[in-house]
TORSE-216075 format. One line per field, with one value per residue (C-alpha): x, y, z; residue in one letter; residue number from 1. Coordinates in steps of 0.05 Angstrom, whole numbers, plus 32768, in hexadecimal, padded with zeros to 4 digits. Last residue first. Example, Ala and Ser with C-alpha at 12.3 -4.5 7.8 and 13.67 -1.06 7.14 Angstrom:
<fitis>
X: 8111, 80F6
Y: 7FEB, 7FA6
Z: 808F, 809C
res: S, A
n: 2, 1
</fitis>
This chain:
<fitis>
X: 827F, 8244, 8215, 81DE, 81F6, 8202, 823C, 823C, 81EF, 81FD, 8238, 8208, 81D0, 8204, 8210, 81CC, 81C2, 8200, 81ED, 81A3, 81C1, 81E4, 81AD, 818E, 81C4, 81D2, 8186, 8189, 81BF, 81A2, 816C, 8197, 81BB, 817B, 8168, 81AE, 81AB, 8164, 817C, 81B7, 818A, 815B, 8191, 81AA, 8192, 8155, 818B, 81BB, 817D, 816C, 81B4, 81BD, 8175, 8188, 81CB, 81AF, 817B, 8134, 80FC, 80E3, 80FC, 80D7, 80AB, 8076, 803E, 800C, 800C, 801A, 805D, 8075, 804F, 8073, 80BE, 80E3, 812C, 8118, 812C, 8117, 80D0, 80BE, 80D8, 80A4, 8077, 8074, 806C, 802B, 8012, 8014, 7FD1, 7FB8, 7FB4, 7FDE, 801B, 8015, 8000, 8045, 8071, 8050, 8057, 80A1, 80B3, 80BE, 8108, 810C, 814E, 8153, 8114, 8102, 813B, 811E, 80D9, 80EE, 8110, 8145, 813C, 811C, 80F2, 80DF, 80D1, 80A0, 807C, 8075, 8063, 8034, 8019, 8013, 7FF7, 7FBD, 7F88, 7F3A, 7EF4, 7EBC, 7E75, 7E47, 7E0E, 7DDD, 7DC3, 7D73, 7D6F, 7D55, 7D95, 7DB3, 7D8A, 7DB0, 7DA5, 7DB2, 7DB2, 7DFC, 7E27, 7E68, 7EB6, 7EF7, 7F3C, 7F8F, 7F88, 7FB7, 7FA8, 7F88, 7F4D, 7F4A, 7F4E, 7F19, 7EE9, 7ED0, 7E81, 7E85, 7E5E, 7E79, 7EB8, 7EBA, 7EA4, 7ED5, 7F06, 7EF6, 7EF9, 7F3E, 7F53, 7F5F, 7FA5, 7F9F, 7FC4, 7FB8, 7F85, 7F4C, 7F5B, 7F69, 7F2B, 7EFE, 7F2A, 7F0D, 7EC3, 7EAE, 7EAE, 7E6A, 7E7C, 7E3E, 7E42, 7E8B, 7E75, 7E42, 7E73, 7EAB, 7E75, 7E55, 7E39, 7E40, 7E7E, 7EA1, 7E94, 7EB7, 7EF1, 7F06, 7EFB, 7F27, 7F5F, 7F61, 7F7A, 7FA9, 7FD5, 801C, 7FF6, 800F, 7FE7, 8000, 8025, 803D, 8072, 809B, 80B5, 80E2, 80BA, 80B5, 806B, 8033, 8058, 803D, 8078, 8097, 8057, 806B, 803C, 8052, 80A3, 8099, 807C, 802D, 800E, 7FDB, 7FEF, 8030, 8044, 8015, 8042, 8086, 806B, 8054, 809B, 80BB, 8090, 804D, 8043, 8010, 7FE4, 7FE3, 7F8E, 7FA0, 7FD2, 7FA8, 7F74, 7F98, 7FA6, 7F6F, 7F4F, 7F81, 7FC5, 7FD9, 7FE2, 7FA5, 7F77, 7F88, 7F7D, 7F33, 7F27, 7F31, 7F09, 7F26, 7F04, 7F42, 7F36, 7F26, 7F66, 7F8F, 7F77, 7F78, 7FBA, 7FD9, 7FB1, 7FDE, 8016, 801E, 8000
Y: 859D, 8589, 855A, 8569, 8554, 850A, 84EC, 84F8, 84E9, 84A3, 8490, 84A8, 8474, 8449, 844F, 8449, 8407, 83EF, 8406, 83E9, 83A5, 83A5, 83B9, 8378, 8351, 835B, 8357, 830E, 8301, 830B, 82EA, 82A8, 82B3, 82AB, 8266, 824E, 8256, 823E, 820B, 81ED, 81FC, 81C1, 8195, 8192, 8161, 818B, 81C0, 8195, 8181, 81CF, 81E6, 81B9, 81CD, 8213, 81FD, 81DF, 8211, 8213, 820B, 81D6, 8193, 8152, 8176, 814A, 817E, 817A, 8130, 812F, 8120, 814F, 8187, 8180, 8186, 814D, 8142, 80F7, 810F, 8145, 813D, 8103, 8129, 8164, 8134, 8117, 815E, 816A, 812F, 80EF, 80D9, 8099, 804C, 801F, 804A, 807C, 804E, 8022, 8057, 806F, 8020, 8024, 805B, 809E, 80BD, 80AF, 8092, 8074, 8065, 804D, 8014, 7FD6, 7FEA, 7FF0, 802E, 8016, 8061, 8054, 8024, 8052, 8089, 8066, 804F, 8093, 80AE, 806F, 8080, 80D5, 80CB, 809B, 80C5, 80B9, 80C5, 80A5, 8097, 809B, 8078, 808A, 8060, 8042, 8022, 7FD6, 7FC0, 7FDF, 7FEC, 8010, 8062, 8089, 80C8, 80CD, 80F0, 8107, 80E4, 80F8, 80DC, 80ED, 8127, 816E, 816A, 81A6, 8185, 815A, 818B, 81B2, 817C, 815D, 8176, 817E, 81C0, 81DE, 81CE, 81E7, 822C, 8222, 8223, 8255, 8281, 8263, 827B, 824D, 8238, 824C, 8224, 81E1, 81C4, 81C1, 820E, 822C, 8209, 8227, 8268, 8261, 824C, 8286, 8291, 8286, 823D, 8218, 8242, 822C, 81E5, 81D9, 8200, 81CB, 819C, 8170, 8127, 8119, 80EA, 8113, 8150, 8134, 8117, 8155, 8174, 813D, 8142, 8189, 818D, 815C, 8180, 816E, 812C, 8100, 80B6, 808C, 804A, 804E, 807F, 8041, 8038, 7FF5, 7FC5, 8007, 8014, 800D, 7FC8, 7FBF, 7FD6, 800C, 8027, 8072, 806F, 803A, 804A, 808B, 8068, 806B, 809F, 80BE, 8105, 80FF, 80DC, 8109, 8149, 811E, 8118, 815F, 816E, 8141, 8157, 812F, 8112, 8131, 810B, 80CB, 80DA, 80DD, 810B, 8132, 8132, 8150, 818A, 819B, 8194, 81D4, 81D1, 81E7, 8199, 8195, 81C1, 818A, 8156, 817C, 818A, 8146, 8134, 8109, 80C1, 80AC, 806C, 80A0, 80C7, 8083, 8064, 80A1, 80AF, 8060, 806B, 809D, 808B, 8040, 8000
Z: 81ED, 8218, 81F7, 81CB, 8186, 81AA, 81B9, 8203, 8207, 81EF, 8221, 8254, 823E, 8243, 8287, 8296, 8280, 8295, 82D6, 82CD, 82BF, 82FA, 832C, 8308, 830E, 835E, 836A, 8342, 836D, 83AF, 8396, 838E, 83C7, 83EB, 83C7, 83D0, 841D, 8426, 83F7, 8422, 8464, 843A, 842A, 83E3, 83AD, 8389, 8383, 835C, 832B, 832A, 831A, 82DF, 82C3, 82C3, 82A6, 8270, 825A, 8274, 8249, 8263, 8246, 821E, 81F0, 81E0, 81FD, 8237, 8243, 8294, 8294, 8256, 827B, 82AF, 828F, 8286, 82A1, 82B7, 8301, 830C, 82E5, 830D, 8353, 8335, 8329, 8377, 8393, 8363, 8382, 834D, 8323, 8343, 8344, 8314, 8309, 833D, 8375, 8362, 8371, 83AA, 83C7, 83AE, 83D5, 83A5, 8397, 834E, 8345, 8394, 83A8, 835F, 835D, 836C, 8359, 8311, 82ED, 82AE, 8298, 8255, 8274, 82B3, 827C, 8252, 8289, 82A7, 825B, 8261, 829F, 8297, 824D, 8264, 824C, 8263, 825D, 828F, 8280, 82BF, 82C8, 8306, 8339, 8332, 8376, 8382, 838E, 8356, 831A, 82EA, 82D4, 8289, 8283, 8284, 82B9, 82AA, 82BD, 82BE, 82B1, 82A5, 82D4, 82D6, 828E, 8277, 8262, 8299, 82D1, 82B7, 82BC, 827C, 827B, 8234, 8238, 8279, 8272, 8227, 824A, 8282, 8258, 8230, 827D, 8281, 8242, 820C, 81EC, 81A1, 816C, 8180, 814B, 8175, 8189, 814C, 812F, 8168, 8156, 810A, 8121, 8148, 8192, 81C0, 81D2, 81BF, 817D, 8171, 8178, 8146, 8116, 812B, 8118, 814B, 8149, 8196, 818D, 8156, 817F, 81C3, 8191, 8173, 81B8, 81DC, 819E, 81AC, 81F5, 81EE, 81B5, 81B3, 81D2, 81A3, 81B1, 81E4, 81E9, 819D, 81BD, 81D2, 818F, 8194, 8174, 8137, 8136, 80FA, 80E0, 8095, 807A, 804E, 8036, 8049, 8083, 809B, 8090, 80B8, 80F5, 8103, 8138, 8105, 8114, 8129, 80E4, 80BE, 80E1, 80CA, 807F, 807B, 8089, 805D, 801E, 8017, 7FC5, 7F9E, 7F6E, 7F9A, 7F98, 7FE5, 7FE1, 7FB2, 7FDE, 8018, 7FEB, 7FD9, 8029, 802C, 8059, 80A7, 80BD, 80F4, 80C3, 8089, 80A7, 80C0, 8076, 805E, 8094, 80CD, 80E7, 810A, 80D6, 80A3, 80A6, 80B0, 8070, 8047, 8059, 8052, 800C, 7FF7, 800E, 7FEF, 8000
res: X, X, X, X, X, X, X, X, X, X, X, X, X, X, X, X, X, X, X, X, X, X, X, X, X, X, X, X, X, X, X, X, X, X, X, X, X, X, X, X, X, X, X, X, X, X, X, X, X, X, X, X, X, X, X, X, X, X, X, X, X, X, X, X, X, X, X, X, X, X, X, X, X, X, X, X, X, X, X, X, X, X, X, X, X, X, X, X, X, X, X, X, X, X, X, X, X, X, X, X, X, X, X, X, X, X, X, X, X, X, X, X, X, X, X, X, X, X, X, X, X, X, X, X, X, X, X, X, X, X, X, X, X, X, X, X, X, X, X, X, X, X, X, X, X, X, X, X, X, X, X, X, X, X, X, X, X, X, X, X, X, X, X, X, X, X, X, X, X, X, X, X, X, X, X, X, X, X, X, X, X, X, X, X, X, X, X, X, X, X, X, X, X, X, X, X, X, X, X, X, X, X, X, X, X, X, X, X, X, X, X, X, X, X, X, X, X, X, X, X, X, X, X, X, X, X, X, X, X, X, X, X, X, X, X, X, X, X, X, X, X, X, X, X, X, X, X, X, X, X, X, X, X, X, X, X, X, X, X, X, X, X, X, X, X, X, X, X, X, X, X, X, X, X, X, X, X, X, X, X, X, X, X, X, X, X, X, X, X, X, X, X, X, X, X, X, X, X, X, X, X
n: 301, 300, 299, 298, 297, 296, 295, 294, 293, 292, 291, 290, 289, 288, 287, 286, 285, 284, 283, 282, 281, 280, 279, 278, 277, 276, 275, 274, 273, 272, 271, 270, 269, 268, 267, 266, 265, 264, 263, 262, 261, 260, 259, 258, 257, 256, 255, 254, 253, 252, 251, 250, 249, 248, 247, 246, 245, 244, 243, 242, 241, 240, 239, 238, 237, 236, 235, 234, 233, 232, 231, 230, 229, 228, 227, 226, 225, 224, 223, 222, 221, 220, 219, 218, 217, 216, 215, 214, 213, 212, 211, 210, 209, 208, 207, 206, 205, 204, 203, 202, 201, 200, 199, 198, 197, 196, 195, 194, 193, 192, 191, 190, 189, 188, 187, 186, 185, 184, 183, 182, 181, 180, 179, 178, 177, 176, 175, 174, 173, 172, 171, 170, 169, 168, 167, 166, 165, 164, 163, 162, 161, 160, 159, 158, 157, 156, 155, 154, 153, 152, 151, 150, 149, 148, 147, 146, 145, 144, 143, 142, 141, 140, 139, 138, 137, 136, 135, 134, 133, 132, 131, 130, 129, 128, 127, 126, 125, 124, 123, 122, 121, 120, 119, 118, 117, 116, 115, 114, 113, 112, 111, 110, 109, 108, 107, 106, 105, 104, 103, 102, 101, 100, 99, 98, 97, 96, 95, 94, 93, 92, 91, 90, 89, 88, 87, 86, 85, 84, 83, 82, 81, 80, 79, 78, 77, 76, 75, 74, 73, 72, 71, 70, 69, 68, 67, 66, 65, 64, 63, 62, 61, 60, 59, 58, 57, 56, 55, 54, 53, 52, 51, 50, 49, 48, 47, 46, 45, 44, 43, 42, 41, 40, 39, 38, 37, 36, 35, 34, 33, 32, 31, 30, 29, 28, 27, 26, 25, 24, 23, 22, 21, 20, 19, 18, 17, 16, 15, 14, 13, 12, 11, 10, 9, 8, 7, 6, 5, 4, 3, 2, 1
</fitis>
């Protein structure tokens, strides 16, 4: 099977539009159909964002071989998540029949930054956020990630002893477990070993794989010691590190292992500095601002 059919395979198996492919890769519907009518062949670029976007290996989708993951390719464990908050909307409005249209007029806002937002361009504010809230029911918390799960009431009830109870259907990413899964494999991590590398007792450690999402204090020793930023934990985005630079990240790994007077001490020094630098900066500042006058038309001869 060649490219173009791989495409239209996968686009209607994940039950895409042409026009909705095309809104998630920045081209026209036209242009998606001539991919698919093997008219026009993808450039490398498009070819890594249809990668990402169906979740197949490079040599799948180029007809190389039957095999949709590499054996090795842990990343078939979840789907991208470069953006999370989209893919639950796109697939809220494909389960209750909705348009993006349909959708923009529950929301108040028109259809083009609906789009932006289902495709990952615009990051909603937190009163839009409470709008889609609202409608979809999805707590807050899940569409922003800080949980992997959540549940709404249906209309429909069960008899339970004699007592009509109330269904509820529940919606769910595992991105946090199998990025933690991911990373304990990558990182040799078992049970053996977890006090030690990760600084969690083994019964916490196994809670957060089979049982819970982690305290915000039990990330942050996840992301200190894989070298991943939050958001990379908990599914936000598929970039691995903050922002930080190297030695940023250098100096919070050795800060994380100092005694607590150790970083009082660093953490005053710290601002201390920062004062130091910024009175600094405002003397070179001003000192050139001299230099200028002085060779200016205006200045004393």
């Amino acid at each position: 099977m060649d490219i173009s059919h791989r495409i239209k395979q996968l686009r209607i198996e994940q039950e895409y539009t042409q026009k909705q492919l095309a809104d998630k890769i920045g081209l026209t519907p036209k242009m998606i159909s001539f991919y698919e009518n093997g008219e026009r062949v993808p450039p490398i670029d498009i070819l890594l964002k249809l990668v990402q976007i169906f979740n197949v290996s490079s040599d799948y989708l180029l007809g190389n071989t039957d095999e949709r993951h590499p054996a090795k390719d842990y990343e078939w464990r979840y789907p991208s998540v470069s953006n999370r908050l989209g893919g639950i909307l796109a697939n809220y409005r494909r389960t209750n029949n909705l348009s993006q249209k349909d959708f923009s007029q529950k929301l108040n806002i028109n259809e083009k930054l609906y789009n932006d937002i289902e495709c990952g361009k615009y990051e909603p504010t937190l009163q839009l956020l409470k709008k889609i809230s609202d409608i979809t029911e999805f707590d807050i918390n899940y569409l922003t990630g800080a949980t992997d799960h959540t549940s709404i009431p249906s209309d429909e009830t069960f008899n339970l002893y004699g007592k009509e109870v109330p269904i509820f259907y529940t919606f769910g990413d595992s991105h946090f477990k199998t990025r933690l899964e991911e990373l304990c494999l990558q990182n040799s991590i078992n049970q053996s070993n977890v006090e030690k590398r990760l600084g969690l007792s083994k019964q916490d450690f196994l809670d957060i794989q089979w049982n819970r999402m982690p305290t915000l204090s039990e990330l942050l020793k996840l992301s200190y010691a894989f070298c991943v930023s939050l958001d990379y934990l908990i599914g936000k985005t598929d970039t691995r590190l903050s922002n930080l630079s190297n030695d940023e990240l250098e100096l919070i790994l050795n800060y994380r292992d100092c005694l607590p007077h150790f970083k009082e001490n660093i953490s005053k020094r710290a601002k201390d500095l920062s004062i130091e630098s910024i009175q600094e900066k405002i003397g070179h500042s001003v000192a050139a601002d001299e230099s200028l006058k002085q060779t200016g038309t205006d200045s004393p001869k």
